[in-house]
N, C-alpha and C positions, 0 to 999 in steps of 0.2 A: 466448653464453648462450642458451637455449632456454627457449620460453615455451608453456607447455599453455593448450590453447585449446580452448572447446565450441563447434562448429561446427554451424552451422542445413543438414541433409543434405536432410530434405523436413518437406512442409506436412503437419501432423495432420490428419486425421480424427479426431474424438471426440479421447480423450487420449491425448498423446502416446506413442508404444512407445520402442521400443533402434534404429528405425529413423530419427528424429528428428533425433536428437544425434548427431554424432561426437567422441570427445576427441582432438585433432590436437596435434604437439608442431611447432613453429616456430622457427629461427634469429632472435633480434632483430636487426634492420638497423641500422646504424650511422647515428648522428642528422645527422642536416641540420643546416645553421645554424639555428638559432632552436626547435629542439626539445626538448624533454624527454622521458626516461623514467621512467616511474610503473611502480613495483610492487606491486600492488595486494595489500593484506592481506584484506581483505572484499568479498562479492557479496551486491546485495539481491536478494533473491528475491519477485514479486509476482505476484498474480493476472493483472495484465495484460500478460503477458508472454506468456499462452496467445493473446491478441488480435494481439499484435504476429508471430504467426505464419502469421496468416490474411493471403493475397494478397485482402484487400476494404480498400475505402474506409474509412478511420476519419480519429483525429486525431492520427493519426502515421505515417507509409510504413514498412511490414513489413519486418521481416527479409528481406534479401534472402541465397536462396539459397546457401549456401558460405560464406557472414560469419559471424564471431563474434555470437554470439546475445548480444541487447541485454540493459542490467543496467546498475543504478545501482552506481558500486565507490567506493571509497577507498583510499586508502594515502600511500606516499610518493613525492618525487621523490627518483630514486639518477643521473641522470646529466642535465648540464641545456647546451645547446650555446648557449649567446650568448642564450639568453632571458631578457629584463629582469625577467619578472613571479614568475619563482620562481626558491629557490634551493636548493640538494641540502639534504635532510631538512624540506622543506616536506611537512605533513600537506594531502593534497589531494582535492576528490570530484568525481566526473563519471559521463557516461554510458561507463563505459570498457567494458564487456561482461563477458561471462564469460571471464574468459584472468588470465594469473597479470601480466602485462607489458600496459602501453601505450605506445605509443608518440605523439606530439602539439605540436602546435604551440605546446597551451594552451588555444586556444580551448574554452572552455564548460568550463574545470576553476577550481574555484575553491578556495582556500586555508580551513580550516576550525583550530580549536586545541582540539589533541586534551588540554591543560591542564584546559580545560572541561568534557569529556567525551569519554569514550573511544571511539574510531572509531565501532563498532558502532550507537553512537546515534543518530550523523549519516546512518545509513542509516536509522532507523525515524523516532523522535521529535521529532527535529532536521532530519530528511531531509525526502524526497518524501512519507512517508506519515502524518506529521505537519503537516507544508503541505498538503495534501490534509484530512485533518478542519478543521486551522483555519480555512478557506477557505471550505471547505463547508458546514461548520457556520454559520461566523457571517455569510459574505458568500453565499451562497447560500440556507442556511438560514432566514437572520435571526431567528435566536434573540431572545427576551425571557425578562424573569425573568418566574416563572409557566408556561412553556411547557411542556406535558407531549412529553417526546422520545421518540421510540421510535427505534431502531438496531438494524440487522442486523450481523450478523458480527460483534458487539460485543466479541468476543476479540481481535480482529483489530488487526494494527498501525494501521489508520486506524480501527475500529470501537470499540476502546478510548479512545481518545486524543478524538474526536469524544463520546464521553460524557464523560467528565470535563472537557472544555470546558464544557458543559452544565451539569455541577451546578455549578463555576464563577459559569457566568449564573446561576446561582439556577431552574434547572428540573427539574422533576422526570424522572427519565429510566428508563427502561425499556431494556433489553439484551434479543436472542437470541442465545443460541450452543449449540452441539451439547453435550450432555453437563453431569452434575451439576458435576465439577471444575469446569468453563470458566462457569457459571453461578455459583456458589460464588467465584470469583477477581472477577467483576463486581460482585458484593454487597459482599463481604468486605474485598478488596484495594482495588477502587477507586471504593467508595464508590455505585454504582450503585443507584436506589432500589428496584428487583426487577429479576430474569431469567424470562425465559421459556426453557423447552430446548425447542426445534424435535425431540430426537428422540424424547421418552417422552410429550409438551405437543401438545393439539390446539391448532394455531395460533390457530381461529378462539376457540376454548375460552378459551385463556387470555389472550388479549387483549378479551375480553369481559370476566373477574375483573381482571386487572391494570391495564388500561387501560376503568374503566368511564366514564371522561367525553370518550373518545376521546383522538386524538393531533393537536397542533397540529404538527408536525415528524416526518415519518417520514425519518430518511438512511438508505439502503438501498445496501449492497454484497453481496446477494445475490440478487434477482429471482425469476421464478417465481414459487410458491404464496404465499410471506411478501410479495413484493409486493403479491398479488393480498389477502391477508388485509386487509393494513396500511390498504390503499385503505379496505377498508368501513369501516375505523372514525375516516375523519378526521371533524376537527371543519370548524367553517366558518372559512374564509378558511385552509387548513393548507399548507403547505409540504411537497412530497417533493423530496428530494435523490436523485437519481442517481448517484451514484458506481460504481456497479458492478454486477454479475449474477453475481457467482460459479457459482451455479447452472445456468447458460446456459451456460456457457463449453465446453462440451468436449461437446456435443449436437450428434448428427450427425444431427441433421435443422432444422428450423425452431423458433427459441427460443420458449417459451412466453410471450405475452404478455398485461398482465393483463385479466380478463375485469370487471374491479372500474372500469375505469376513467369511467362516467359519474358515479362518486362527483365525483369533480374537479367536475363540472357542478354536483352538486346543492348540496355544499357548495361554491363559488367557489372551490375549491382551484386549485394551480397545483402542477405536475412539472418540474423544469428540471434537468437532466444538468449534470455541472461536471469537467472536466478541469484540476488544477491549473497546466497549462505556463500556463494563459493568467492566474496571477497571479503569475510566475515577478522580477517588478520590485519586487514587497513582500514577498520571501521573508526579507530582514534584518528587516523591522520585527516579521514572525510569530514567525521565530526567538529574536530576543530577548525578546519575550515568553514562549513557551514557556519558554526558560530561565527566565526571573525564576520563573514558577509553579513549575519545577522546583526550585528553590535555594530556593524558600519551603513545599517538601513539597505545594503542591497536582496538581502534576500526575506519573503515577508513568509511567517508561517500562521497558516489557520486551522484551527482544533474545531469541530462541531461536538458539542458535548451532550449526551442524556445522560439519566441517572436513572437506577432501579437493575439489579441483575435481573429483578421480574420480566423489566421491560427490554428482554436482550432480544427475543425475536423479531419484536416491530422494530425494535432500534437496528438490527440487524436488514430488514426487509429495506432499510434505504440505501445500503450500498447498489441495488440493483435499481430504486424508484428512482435516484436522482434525486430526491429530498435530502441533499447536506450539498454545501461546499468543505474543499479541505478536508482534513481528516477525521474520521471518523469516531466516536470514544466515547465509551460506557464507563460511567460513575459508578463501580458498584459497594462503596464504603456505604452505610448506613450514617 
């Protein structure tokens, strides 16, 4: 049986080219005792997957050269060698990569029911990028009712889901995203008390109208200029969340960083960056929360889906074009 594989060929500069990726086809090896084969139906596709490419220092060791390029996946196990913890036609998710087969011990995969909800969701809403707003939001955040929220990337699989946490707490909350649609789906769909569009919207403009009593919580997964905006307008004692720089990410020189930033001083603010691995021990207790909200209509989650591991580059080129709402996910089951 052979297994199609995206292979990490070389390190980008700026954004990725065709020189990046390779699609490599592989013989599966025949399992050891104690193994399992997972064949993966879905690949999560995320912003910080452009980070995991870079040879620097972060909060997780880079793709290393000629490996299967990292990614959150799910599927099934179809063949299982003396391993106690699962058994064939177990629904399972892990860091499996981009590739149609994994092969494992088991370690770091863990069993998920797909009765509850359907694959796809366990990779956004239910996954990492759903632990990642709840986390963020309320343990980094520290949300109150009353708190006026502001969000980047508010479309986004964790910028969505991190607002409607929010109206949840009882705060008022503000979205950016690119485009009337994607502003339009924030108000409309999921309850967001306005958007601002970062592409037609002078930032500093409309966060002077929409936010005039300032922002006690800015969660930011784009950086750059909307950072630098967001800073002028905290309130005293406010909270920015870190999560991300979209914006940054694919700049081939020195990232822009904010020039806004003795706001923090004047107002007692604080900035604190948040990586979800590090609350990866209360991801059952977030989870089932999440659910509950969901099976009570409060909280709405959206999947954008392609299919083809062929087509993982272009499908991959929309985490940056803004062509998806919601989460982002490659079909790559045949």
């Amino acid at each position: 049986m052979n297994n199609k594989q995206i292979i990490l060929k070389n390190r980008p500069v700026g954004f990725p080219d065709t020189t990046t990726w390779e699609l490599e086809t592989q013989t599966i090896p025949s399992l050891v005792d104690g193994e399992i084969l997972v064949e993966h139906h879905y690949i999560s596709l995320d912003p910080a997957m452009r980070g995991w490419m870079n040879d620097t220092k972060s909060y997780i060791p880079p793709v290393e050269l000629g490996h299967v390029m990292r990614a959150g996946s799910i599927g099934k196990v179809i063949q299982n060698n003396n391993n106690p913890k699962f058994e064939v036609g177990d629904c399972v998710t892990s860091w499996g990569g981009v590739q149609q087969f994994s092969v494992s011990n088991g370690d770091g995969w863990y069993k998920v029911d797909e009765k509850l909800a359907p694959m796809p969701m366990y990779l956004g809403t239910l996954g990492m990028p759903g632990m990642t707003a709840y986390f963020g939001i309320l343990e980094v955040g520290k949300i109150k009712e009353g708190d006026i929220v502001l969000v980047s990337g508010a479309a986004g699989a964790v910028g969505s889901v991190v607002g409607q946490i929010a109206k949840l707490k009882g705060c008022t909350v503000i979205g950016i995203a690119g485009g009337k649609e994607k502003c339009d789906y924030l108000t409309n769909e999921l309850g967001f008390d306005d958007a601002i569009d970062y592409k037609t919207e002078n930032i500093y403009s409309a966060l002077k109208k929409k936010c005039p009593k300032g922002i006690d919580v800015f969660f930011d997964n784009v950086g750059g200029v909307i950072l630098d905006a967001a800073l002028s307008k905290l309130r005293m004692h406010a909270k920015v969340v870190i999560c991300g720089a979209i914006s940054q990410y694919n700049n081939k020189h020195k990232i822009n960083g904010p020039s806004n930033y003795l706001s923090l001083l004047v107002t007692r603010s604080t900035m604190q960056g948040m990586v979800v691995m590090d609350y990866t021990k209360d991801f059952g207790t977030a989870a089932k929360q999440m659910g509950i909200w969901m099976q009570e209509g409060k909280l709405k989650s959206k999947e954008d889906i392609y299919e083809g591991i062929e087509n993982f580059q272009e499908t991959y080129k929309r985490l940056f074009s803004g062509e998806k709402k919601g989460k982002l996910v490659l079909k790559v089951i045949d």
